[in-house]
Short mmCIF file of the C-alpha atoms (twelve columns), coordinates in Angstrom:
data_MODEL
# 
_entry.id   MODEL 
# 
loop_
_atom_site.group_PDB 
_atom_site.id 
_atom_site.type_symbol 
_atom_site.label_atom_id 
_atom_site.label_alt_id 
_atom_site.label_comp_id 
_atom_site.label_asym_id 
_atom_site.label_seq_id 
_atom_site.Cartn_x 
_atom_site.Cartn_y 
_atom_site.Cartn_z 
_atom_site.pdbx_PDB_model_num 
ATOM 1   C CA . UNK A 1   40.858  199.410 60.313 1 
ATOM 2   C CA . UNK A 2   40.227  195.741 59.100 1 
ATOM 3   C CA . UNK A 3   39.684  192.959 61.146 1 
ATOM 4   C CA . UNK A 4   41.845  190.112 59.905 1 
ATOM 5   C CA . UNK A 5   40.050  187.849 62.226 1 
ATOM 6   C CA . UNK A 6   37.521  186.485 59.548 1 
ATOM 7   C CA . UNK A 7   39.831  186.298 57.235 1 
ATOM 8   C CA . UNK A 8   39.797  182.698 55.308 1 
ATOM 9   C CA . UNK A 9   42.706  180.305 55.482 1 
ATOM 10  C CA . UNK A 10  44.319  182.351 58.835 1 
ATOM 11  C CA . UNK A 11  44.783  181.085 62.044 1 
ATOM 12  C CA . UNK A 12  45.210  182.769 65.205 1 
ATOM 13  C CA . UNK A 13  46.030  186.459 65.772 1 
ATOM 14  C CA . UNK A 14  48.417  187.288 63.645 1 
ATOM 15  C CA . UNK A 15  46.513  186.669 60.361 1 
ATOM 16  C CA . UNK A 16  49.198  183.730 58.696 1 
ATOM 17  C CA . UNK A 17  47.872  181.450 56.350 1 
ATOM 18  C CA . UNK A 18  47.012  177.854 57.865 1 
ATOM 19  C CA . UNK A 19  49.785  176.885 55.286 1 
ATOM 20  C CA . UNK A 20  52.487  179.119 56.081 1 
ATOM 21  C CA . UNK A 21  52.237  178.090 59.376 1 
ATOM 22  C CA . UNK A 22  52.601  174.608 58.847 1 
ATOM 23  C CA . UNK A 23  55.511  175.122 56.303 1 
ATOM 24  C CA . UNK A 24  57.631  177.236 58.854 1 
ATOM 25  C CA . UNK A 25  56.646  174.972 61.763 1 
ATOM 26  C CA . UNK A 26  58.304  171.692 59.326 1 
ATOM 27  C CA . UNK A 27  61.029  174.032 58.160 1 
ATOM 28  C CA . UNK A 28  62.153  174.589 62.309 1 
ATOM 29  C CA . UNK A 29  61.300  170.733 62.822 1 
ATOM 30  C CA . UNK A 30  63.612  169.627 60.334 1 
ATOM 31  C CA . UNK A 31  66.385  172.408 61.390 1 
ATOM 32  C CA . UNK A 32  65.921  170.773 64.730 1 
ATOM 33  C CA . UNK A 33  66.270  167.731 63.638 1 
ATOM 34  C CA . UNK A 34  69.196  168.241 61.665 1 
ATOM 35  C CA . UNK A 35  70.839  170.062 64.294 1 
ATOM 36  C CA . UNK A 36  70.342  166.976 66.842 1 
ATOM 37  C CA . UNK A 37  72.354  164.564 64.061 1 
ATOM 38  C CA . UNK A 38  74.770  167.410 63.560 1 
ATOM 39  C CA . UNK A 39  75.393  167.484 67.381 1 
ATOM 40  C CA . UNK A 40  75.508  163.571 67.798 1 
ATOM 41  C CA . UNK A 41  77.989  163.652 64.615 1 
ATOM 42  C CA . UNK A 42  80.018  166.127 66.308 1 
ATOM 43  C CA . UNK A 43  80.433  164.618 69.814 1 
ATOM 44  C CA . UNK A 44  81.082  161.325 67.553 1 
ATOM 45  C CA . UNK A 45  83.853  162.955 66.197 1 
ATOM 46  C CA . UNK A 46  85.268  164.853 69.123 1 
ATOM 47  C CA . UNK A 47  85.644  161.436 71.123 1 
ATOM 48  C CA . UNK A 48  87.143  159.364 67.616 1 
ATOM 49  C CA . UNK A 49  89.885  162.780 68.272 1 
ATOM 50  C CA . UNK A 50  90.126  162.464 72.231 1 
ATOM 51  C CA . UNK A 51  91.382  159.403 71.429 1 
ATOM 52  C CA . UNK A 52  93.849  159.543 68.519 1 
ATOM 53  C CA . UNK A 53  95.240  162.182 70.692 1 
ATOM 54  C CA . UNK A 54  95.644  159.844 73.378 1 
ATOM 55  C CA . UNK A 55  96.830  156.947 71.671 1 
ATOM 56  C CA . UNK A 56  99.364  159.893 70.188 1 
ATOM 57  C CA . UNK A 57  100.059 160.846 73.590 1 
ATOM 58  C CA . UNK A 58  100.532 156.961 74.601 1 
ATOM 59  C CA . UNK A 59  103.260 155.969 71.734 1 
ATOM 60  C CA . UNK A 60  104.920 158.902 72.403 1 
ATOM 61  C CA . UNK A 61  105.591 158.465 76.095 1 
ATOM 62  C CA . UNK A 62  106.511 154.803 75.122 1 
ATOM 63  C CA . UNK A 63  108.811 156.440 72.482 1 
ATOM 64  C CA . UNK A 64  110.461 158.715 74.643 1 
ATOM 65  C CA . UNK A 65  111.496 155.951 77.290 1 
ATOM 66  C CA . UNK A 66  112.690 153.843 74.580 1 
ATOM 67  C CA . UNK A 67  115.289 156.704 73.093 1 
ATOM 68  C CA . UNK A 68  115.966 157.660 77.035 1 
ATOM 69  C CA . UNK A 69  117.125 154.073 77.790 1 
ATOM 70  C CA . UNK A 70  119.560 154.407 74.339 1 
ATOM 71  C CA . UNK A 71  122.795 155.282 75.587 1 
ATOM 72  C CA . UNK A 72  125.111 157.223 72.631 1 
ATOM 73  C CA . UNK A 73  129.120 156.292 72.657 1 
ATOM 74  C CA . UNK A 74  130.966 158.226 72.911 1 
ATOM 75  C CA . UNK A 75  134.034 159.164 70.789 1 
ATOM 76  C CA . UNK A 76  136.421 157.810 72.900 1 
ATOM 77  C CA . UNK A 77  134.578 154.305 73.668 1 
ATOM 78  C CA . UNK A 78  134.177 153.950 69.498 1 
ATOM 79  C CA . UNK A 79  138.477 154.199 69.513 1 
ATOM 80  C CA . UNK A 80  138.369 151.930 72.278 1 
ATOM 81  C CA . UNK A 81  135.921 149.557 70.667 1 
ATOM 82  C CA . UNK A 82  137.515 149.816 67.480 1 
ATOM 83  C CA . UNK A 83  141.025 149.019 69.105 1 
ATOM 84  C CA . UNK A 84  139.869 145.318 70.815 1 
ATOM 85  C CA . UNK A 85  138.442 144.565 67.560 1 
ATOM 86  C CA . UNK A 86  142.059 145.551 65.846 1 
ATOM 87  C CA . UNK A 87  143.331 143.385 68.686 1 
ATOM 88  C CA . UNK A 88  141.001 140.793 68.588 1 
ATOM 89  C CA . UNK A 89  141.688 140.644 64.303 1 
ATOM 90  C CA . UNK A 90  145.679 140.236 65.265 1 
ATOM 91  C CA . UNK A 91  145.033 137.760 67.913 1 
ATOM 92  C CA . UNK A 92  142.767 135.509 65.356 1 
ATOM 93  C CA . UNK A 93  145.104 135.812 62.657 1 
ATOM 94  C CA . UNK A 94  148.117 134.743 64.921 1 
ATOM 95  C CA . UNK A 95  145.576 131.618 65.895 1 
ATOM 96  C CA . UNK A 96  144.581 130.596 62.221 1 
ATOM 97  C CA . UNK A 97  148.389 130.726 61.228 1 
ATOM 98  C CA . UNK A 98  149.819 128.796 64.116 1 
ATOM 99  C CA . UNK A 99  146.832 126.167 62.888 1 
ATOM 100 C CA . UNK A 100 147.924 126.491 59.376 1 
ATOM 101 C CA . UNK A 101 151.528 125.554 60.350 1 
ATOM 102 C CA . UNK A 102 150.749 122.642 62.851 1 
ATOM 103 C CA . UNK A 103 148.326 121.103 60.628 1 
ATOM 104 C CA . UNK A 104 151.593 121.104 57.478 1 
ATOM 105 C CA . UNK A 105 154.136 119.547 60.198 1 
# 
Protein backbone atom coordinates (compact mmCIF):
# COMPACT_ATOMS: atom_id res chain seq x y z
CA UNK A 1 0.00 0.00 0.00
CA UNK A 2 1.15 3.71 -0.48
CA UNK A 3 1.43 6.12 2.04
CA UNK A 4 -0.19 9.32 0.82
CA UNK A 5 1.20 11.06 3.78
CA UNK A 6 4.35 12.49 1.93
CA UNK A 7 2.64 13.23 -0.76
CA UNK A 8 3.36 17.03 -2.06
CA UNK A 9 0.66 19.67 -2.13
CA UNK A 10 -1.80 17.37 0.45
CA UNK A 11 -2.87 18.24 3.65
CA UNK A 12 -4.11 16.20 6.36
CA UNK A 13 -5.30 12.58 6.17
CA UNK A 14 -7.21 12.29 3.49
CA UNK A 15 -4.58 13.14 0.81
CA UNK A 16 -6.61 16.54 -0.91
CA UNK A 17 -4.63 18.96 -2.55
CA UNK A 18 -3.87 22.21 -0.36
CA UNK A 19 -5.93 23.80 -3.28
CA UNK A 20 -8.89 21.77 -3.42
CA UNK A 21 -9.31 22.32 -0.03
CA UNK A 22 -9.29 25.86 -0.08
CA UNK A 23 -11.59 26.00 -3.23
CA UNK A 24 -14.37 23.80 -1.53
CA UNK A 25 -13.90 25.54 1.83
CA UNK A 26 -14.73 29.27 -0.37
CA UNK A 27 -17.29 27.40 -2.42
CA UNK A 28 -19.34 26.42 1.27
CA UNK A 29 -18.35 30.06 2.53
CA UNK A 30 -19.96 31.72 -0.18
CA UNK A 31 -23.10 29.13 -0.17
CA UNK A 32 -23.27 30.25 3.40
CA UNK A 33 -23.14 33.43 2.74
CA UNK A 34 -25.59 33.49 0.15
CA UNK A 35 -27.90 31.52 2.06
CA UNK A 36 -27.76 34.17 5.10
CA UNK A 37 -28.92 37.13 2.36
CA UNK A 38 -31.37 34.64 0.94
CA UNK A 39 -32.82 34.12 4.49
CA UNK A 40 -32.74 37.93 5.46
CA UNK A 41 -34.46 38.54 1.86
CA UNK A 42 -36.99 36.08 2.69
CA UNK A 43 -38.06 37.15 6.22
CA UNK A 44 -37.95 40.76 4.41
CA UNK A 45 -40.46 39.62 2.27
CA UNK A 46 -42.62 37.51 4.51
CA UNK A 47 -43.18 40.65 6.88
CA UNK A 48 -43.71 43.32 3.50
CA UNK A 49 -46.77 40.15 3.04
CA UNK A 50 -47.86 39.96 6.86
CA UNK A 51 -48.68 43.21 6.29
CA UNK A 52 -50.45 43.72 2.94
CA UNK A 53 -52.47 40.97 4.35
CA UNK A 54 -53.29 42.96 7.22
CA UNK A 55 -53.85 46.17 5.76
CA UNK A 56 -56.20 43.73 3.35
CA UNK A 57 -57.70 42.41 6.35
CA UNK A 58 -58.11 46.15 7.82
CA UNK A 59 -60.05 47.79 4.63
CA UNK A 60 -62.03 44.99 4.48
CA UNK A 61 -63.47 44.99 7.97
CA UNK A 62 -63.88 48.83 7.40
CA UNK A 63 -65.65 47.81 4.12
CA UNK A 64 -67.90 45.45 5.51
CA UNK A 65 -69.29 47.93 8.28
CA UNK A 66 -69.70 50.49 5.73
CA UNK A 67 -72.10 48.14 3.32
CA UNK A 68 -73.70 46.74 6.84
CA UNK A 69 -74.74 50.30 7.87
CA UNK A 70 -76.36 50.68 3.98
CA UNK A 71 -79.85 49.99 4.37
CA UNK A 72 -81.59 48.71 0.74
CA UNK A 73 -85.42 50.05 0.07
CA UNK A 74 -87.42 48.30 -0.37
CA UNK A 75 -90.00 47.98 -3.20
CA UNK A 76 -92.69 49.28 -1.45
CA UNK A 77 -90.81 52.44 0.21
CA UNK A 78 -89.47 53.30 -3.68
CA UNK A 79 -93.67 53.50 -4.60
CA UNK A 80 -94.02 55.36 -1.56
CA UNK A 81 -91.11 57.66 -2.25
CA UNK A 82 -91.97 57.99 -5.70
CA UNK A 83 -95.68 58.93 -4.74
CA UNK A 84 -94.67 62.23 -2.28
CA UNK A 85 -92.50 63.25 -5.01
CA UNK A 86 -95.71 62.89 -7.57
CA UNK A 87 -97.42 64.78 -4.77
CA UNK A 88 -94.95 67.10 -3.98
CA UNK A 89 -94.65 67.89 -8.24
CA UNK A 90 -98.72 68.58 -8.08
CA UNK A 91 -98.50 70.60 -5.01
CA UNK A 92 -95.56 72.92 -6.66
CA UNK A 93 -97.26 73.23 -9.80
CA UNK A 94 -100.61 74.29 -8.08
CA UNK A 95 -98.13 76.98 -6.13
CA UNK A 96 -96.27 78.37 -9.32
CA UNK A 97 -99.76 78.77 -11.09
CA UNK A 98 -101.65 80.44 -8.31
CA UNK A 99 -98.29 82.88 -8.47
CA UNK A 100 -98.59 83.15 -12.14
CA UNK A 101 -102.25 84.32 -11.81
CA UNK A 102 -101.83 86.77 -8.78
CA UNK A 103 -98.87 88.33 -10.19
CA UNK A 104 -101.35 89.09 -13.91
CA UNK A 105 -104.31 90.53 -11.58
Amino acid sequence: MADDSGTSGTEGGRGLPDGLKEAIEGALAATERTRGRAQDLSDRTKDRAQGLVDEVSRRGIGARGTIEGLRLVSRDELRALEARVDELSERLSDLESQSGSDAEG
